[in-house]
N, C-alpha and C positions, 0 to 999 in steps of 0.2 A: 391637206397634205403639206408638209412643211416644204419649203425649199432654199438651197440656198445659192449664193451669186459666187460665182465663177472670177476670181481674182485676175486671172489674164484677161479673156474675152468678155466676162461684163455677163454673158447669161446666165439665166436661172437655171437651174441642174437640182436634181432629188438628193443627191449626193458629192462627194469631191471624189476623186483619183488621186493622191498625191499630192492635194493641194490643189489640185484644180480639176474640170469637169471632166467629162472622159473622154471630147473629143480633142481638147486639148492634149489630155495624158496620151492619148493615141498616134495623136500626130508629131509628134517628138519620141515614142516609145521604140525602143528596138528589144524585140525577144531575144534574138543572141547579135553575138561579134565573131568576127573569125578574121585570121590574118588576111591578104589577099595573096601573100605569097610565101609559103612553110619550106623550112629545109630539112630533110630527113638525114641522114648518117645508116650507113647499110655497108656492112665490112664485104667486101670482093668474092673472099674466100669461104667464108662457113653461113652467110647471111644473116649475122648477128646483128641487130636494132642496137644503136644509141639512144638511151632513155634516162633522164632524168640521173643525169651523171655518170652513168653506166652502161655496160653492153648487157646485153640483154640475147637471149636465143627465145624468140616469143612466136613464129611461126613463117608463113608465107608473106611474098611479098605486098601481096590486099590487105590483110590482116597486118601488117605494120604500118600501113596507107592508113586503116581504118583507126588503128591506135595512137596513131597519131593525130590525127585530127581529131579523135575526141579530148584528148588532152590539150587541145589548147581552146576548144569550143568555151566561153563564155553564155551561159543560159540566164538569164535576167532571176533573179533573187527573190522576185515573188510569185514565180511557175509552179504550177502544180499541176499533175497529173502528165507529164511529160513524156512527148513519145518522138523517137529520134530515128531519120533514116538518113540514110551515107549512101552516097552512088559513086565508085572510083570510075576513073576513066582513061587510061593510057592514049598518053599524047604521043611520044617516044617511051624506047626504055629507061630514061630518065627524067621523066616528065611525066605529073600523070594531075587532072583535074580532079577534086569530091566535091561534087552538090552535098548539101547538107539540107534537108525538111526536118522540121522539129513543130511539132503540134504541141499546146500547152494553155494550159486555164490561167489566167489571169484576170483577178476583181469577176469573180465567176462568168467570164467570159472567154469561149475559145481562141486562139489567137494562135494563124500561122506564122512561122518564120522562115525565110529561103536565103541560103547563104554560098558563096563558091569561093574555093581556095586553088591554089597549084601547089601540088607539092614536087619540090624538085630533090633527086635521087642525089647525094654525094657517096658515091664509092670510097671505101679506104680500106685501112685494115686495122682490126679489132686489137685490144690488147694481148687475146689470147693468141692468136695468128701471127700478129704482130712478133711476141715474145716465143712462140713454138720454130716461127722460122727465124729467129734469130740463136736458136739454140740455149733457150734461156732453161734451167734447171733448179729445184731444190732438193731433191734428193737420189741418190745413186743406189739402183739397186741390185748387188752382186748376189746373182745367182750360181752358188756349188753347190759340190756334194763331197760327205763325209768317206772320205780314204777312197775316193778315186772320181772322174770327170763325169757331168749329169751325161747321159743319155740323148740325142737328137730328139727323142719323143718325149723327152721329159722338158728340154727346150721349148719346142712347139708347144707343148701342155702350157709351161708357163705364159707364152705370150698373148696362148687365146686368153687365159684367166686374166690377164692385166687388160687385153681390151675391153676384156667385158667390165671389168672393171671401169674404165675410162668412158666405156657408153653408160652405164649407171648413173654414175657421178654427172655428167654433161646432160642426162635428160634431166637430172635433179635441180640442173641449172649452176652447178660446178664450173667453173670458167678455165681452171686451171689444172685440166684434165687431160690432161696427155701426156706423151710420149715423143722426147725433143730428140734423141738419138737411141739405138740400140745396137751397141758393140760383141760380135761374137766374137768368142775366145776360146783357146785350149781347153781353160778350167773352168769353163762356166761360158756364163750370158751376164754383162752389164744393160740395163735400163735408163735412162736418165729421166728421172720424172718431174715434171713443173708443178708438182705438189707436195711436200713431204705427206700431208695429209691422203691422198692417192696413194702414193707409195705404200703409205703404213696398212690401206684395205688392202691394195693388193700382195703386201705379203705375209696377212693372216692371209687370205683365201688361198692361196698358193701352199703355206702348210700346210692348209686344213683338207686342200685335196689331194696332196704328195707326201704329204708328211714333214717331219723335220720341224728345222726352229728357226728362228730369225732373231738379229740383234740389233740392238742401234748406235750410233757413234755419230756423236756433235761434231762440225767441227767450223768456229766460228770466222765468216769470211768479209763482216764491217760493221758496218752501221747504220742502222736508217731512222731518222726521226728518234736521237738520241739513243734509240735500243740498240743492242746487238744483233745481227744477225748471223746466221746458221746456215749452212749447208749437211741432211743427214745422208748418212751412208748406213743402208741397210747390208746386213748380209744374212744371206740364207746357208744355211745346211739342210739338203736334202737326206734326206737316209741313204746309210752307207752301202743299201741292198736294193734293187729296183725290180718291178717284174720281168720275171723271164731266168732272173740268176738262180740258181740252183746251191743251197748252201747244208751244210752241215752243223745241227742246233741240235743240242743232249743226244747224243748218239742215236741224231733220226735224219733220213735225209730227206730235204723242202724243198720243191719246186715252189718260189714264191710267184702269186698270179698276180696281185695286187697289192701295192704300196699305199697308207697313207694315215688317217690318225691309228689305223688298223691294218695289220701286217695280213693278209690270205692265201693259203696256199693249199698242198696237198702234197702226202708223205707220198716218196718215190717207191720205199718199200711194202705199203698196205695199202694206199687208196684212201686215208683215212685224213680228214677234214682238218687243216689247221687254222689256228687263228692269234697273233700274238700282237707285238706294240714293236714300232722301230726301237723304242728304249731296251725292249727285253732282248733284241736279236744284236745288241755292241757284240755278245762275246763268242758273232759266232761264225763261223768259217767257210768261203764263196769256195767249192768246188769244181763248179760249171756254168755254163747258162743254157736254158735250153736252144739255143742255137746251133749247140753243140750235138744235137740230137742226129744220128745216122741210122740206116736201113741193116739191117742183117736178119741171115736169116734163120726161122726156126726147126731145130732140125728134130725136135718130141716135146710133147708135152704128159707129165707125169700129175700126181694127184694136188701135191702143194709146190711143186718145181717144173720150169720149163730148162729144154738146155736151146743154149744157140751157139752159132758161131761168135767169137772175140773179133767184132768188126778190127782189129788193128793185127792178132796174131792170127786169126782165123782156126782156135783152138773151140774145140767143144767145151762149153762151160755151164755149170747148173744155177741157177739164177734163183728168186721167191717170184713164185706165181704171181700175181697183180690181181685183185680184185675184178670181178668183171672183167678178166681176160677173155675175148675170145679171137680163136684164130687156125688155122689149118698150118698142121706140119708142112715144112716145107714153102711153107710161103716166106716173105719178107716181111720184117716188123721193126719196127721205131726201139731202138734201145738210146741208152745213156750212159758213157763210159766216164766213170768216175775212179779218183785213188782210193775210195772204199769198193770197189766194185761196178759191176754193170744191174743198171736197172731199163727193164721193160715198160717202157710209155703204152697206156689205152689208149685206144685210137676213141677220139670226140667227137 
């Protein structure tokens, strides 16, 4: 068997390591490095990780202990078959130890490694935190509606659809996802969003569940890194009709029930199913809302006419039966007094 001599130590070995024997190469060899003492960055407010130039939303506080030290772990260049375990250890809530055991082949020999680091916590605040409580903004987004002021429910509607919006984006790892102010008003709801890109999702979703349309409007407020910058101003038009208002479309009258890429309602005179587009309903005429709905009562019912009382003059009047009416003379029943007439409401 051949052998050869060991250039440091002078013995004879079957083989080299690196140039020398392999109690040589062992006795100088280290399987990894590790700092003795790591500093983390962990925002106050939303417990966003600084990593590799950026914030980061990557999980709990162990799990950025843990990612962190594997990033800066050093494993020796000729390991193979690598097997790594981490143990955190809370010192303080700013202070916390990881043992590091790393098992690994090396010159097809197993080889343990034991390492310990302290990572210590530096609080601050993130740049999204940072910029949301400074009231930072890129685009404004004015919420109305077409020939008269949105609705409170249509308000609420929007702001849940904008958080949801804002939670989408932020698990997708969106940074600049929120909501820096929101201004109510007379004629509407402003937004102030620290994305234009956010903005613009949330206001398709918001047409696309209420209806209407949205625009945009630049408007350039300097410069950064030689380009221009922008600030956008969205504005919404909701439909000029919302559910509940009672209108008059080609000589039918509509209790509409629901607004949105799709108008639904149901005729006050038959019971009979509608369905149209806010585009189609511009040319057509709000009557009532059903808010406006009162008790009166019925005083006969005939084979296609009821009569009742004129809830305002209290005059006997004959009315069209309503589909699936049913009901006892003499009792009280839901009508709707309009300038075309009084129509009788099914009870639902």
């Amino acid at each position: 068997m051949n052998s050869v001599t060991c250039p440091k130590c002078g013995r004879e070995c079957s083989k080299l390591c690196d140039s020398v024997c392999r109690d040589c190469f062992f006795e100088t060899f280290k399987l990894i490095e590790l700092p003795l003492i790591l500093h983390v960055s962990l925002c106050s407010n939303c417990g966003a990780f600084f990593h590799k130039s950026r914030w980061e939303n990557i999980g709990n506080i162990e799990y950025v202990l843990l990612n962190a030290v594997e990033n800066v772990l050093l494993i020796h260049i000729e390991a193979k078959d690598v097997k790594i375990s981490l143990e955190p250890k809370e010192i303080t809530p700013y202070v916390y130890t990881v043992r590091v055991e790393v098992d690994a082949v090396i010159n097809e020999e197993l080889v343990h490694g034991v390492g310990e680091t302290e990572v210590r916590i530096q609080r601050k605040a993130c740049d999204m935190c940072s910029r949301e409580s400074g009231g930072y903004f890129e685009a404004i987004i004015q919420i109305r509606a077409a020939g008269r002021f949105p609705t409170e429910e249509e308000k609420r509607r929007c702001s849940i659809i904008s958080r949801k919006v804002i939670e989408s984006m932020k698990k997708k790892g969106y940074r600049l996802a929120f909501v820096s102010e929101i201004r109510e008003k007379k004629e509407g709801l402003d937004l102030y969003m620290g994305s234009m890109n956010v903005g613009r999702q949330v206001c398709r979703l918001i047409t696309s569940k209420l209806g209407g349309s949205f625009a945009e409007s630049p408007t350039l407020i300097g410069m950064r890194d030689g380009k221009n910058v922008y600030r956008i101003t969205f504005a919404i038009r909701l439909p000029e009709f919302s559910p509940g208002d009672v209108v008059m479309f080609t000589g039918k009258i509509i209790y509409i029930k629901s607004s949105g890429k799709k108008v639904n309602g149901i005729s006050l005179e038959d019971g009979s199913r509608f369905i149209s587009t806010p585009e189609e309903l511009k040319g057509a005429e709000k009557v009532a809302n059903i808010e406006d709905v009162v008790l009166t009562v019925l005083v006969s019912i005939e084979k296609k006419a009821i009569l009742v009382l004129d809830p305002e003059s209290y005059e006997t009047v004959a009315i069209k039966k309503p589909l699936s009416f049913s009901a006892d003379a003499g009792s009280e029943i839901p009508v709707l007094k309009t300038p075309y007439g009084i129509f009788a409401l099914v009870r639902s």
